[in-house]
N, C-alpha and C positions, 0 to 999 in steps of 0.2 A: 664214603659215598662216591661212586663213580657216577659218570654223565649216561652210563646207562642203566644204570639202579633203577628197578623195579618198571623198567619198559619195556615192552619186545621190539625186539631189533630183526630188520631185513636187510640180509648181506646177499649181494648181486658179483657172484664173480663174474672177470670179461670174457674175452675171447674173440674178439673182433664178428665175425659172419655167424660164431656158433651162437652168440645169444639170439639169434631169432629162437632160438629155443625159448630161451628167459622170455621173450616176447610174446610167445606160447604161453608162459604160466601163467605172467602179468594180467596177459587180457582173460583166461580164465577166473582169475583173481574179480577185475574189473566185472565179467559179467555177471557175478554172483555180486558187487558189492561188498566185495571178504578184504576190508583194509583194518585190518586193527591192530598196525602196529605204531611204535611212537618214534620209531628211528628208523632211519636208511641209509646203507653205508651200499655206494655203488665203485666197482671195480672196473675201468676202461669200458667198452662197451654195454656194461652191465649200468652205468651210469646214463647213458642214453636212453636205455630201454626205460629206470625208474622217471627219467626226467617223463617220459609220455605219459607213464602209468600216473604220476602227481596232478601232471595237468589235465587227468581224464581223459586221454586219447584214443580210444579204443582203435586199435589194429592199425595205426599209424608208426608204429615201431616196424611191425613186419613189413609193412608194403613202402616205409625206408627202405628194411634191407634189400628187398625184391630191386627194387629202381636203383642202388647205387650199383649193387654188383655189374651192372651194364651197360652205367651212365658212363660218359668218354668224360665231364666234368668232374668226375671223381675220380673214375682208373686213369691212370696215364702212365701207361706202359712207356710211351718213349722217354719217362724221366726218372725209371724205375731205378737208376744209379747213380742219379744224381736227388732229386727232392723227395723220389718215394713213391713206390707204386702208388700209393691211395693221397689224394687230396684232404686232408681233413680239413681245411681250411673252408673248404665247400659246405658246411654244419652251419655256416652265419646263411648262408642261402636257404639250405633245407629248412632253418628254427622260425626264418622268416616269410616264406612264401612258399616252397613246396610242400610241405608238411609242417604247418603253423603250429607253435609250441606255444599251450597258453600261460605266460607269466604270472598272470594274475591269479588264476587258481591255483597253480603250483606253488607261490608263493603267501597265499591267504591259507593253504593246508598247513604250510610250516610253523605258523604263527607260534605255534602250541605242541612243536616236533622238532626232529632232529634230521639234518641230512647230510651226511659227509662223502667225498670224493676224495680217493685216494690217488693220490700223487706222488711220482720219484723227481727227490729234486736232478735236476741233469747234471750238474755240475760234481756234486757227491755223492748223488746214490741216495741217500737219504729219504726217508718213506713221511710223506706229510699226508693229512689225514684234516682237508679244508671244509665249511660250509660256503658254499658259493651265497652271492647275492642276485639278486636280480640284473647287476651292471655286470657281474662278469662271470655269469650263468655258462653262457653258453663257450668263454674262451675256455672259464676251466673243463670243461667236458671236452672241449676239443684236445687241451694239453693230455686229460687223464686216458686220452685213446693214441696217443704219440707215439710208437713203437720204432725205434731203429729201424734201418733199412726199409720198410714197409710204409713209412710216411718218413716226412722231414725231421724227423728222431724229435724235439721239442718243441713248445710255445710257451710263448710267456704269457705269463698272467699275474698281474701288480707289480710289474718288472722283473719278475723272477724265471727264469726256461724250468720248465717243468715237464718230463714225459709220463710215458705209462704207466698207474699207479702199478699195475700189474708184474710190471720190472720185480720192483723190493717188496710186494707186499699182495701177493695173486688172491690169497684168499685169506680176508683180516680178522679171522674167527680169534685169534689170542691178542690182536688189540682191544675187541669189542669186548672178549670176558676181561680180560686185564681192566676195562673199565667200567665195569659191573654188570655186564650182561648175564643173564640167565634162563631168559627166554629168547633166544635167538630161530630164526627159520634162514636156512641157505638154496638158494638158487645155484646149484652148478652147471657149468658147460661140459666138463669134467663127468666122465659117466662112471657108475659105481665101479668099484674091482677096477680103478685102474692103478695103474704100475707105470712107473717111468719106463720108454722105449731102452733097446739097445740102439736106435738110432733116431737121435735129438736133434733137429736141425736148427733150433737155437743154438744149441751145439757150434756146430761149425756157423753158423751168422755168427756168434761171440768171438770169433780170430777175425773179422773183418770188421769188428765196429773200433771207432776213435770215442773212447770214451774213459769216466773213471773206471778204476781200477773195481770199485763195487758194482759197478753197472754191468762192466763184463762177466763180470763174476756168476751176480744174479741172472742175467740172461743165461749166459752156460749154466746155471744149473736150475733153469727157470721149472722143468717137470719134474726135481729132487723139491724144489722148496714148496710146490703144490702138493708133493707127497705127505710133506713135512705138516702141512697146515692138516690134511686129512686125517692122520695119522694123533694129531694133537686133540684131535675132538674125541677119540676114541680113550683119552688119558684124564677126560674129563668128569668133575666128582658127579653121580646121581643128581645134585639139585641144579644143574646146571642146563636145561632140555638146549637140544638142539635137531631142530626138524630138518632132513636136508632131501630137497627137490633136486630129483640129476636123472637124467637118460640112463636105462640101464646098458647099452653099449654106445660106442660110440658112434659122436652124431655126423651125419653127411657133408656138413659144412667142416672145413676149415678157419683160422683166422681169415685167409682170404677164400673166396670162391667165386666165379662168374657165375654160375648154375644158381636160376630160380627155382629150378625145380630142385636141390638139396634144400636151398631156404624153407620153400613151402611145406617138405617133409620134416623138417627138423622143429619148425614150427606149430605142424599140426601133435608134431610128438610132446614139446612142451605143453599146448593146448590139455591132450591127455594129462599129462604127468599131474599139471594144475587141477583141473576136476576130481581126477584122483584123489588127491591130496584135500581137496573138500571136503568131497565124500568122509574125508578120516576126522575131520574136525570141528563141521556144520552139524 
């Protein structure tokens, strides 16, 4: 018996700016009331977006991403070589007063459920897979969006520096069957038919990070091991379903992007993809 025997499971890849897509499905999710799963496993950004969807936020995830792409307390370009284009630090401000994250209902839903955030420890590379609590909700969301170069590369959380789960572990489809999943639904940022580029700019960010030797690694072959996970569902026996929500090309946003207006396309496309995806199930 694995911890996900006989539940269905919602796995949230990240992607930094791309899940306003996710944030699209979510609140399509939200507006029909279509929650029936008993697990949630959130991946970098992808964890942000389920933390709204738990607390019942409707369209508080997207009009996040709208205000941060352009907030000077998030971008900060002049430290972009030094701490990291993006602030994530700035997340204790947004959880608590710009976009109030409700603890209490997100936390009275878990009573009776499952929620993991996926974590690379920084030191090793190593792919941890935590339930946050209420005390340290929102650091671990902040560690699980920690990406090299692009923010302060870690944060600790229970004394430990932890980055982006998304590093070792981008889309955790063979953790969640490896522990008994078999009803699983996937959110991608990741649009169907895709293929690693001939040109990866992980790629070259991987010769300029100080890191372990597994970290460099997985970042250089960060769109081979997304492949790998896609690729793995396809190897999967008959009783195993796996529903997977993704843009059929790809989407407007990057990990980063200043433009509200790719936000609000990439979001209204999630939007669709979600209703869609109703329609096949309701």
């Amino acid at each position: 018996m694995g911890i996900f025997t006989g539940k269905k499971v919602l796995i949230l890849e990240g992607g930094g700016f791309k899940t306003s897509f996710t944030g699209g499905v979510l609140d399509a999710f939200r507006s029909a009331d279509y929650e029936p799963f008993n697990s949630f496993i959130g991946v970098s950004g992808g964890s942000i977006a389920i933390s709204y969807f738990l607390s019942n936020k409707y369209g508080f995830f997207y009009q996040c991403m709208r205000m941060l792409c352009q907030d000077e307390r998030f971008i900060k370009y002049r430290k972009a070589f030094s701490d990291g284009l993006m602030n994530l630090d700035f997340f204790n401000e947004i959880a608590k007063n710009e976009f109030p994250f409700d603890f209490d209902t997100a936390c009275d839903k878990l009573i009776d459920k499952d929620y993991f955030i996926v974590l690379t420890d920084s030191e090793l590379g190593t792919t941890h897979y935590l339930q946050p609590t209420r005390d340290n909700w929102i650091d671990m969301t902040i560690a699980a969006s920690t990406v090299p170069m692009l923010t302060k590369g870690k944060h600790k959380v229970n004394g430990v520096h932890y980055s982006d789960g998304g590093i070792s572990d981008p889309i955790p489809i063979r953790w969640a069957v490896e522990n008994g999943a078999t009803d699983i639904v996937l959110i991608r940022t990741t649009h169907f038919g895709f293929k690693p580029g001939i040109f990866r700019p992980e790629y070259l960010v991987s010769k300029f990070l100080r890191a372990s030797e597994k970290i460099i690694e997985d970042v250089e072959n960060f769109q081979l091991n997304i492949k790998s996970s896609l690729d793995y569902i396809d190897t999967l026996p008959e009783h195993i379903k796996v529903d997977q929500i993704a843009p059929d090309v790809p989407l407007n946003t990057q990990i980063f992007t200043n433009s509200v207006k790719s936000i609000e396309l990439d979001y209204r496309t999630g939007l669709e993809c979600g209703l869609n995806y109703l329609q096949k199930v309701k």
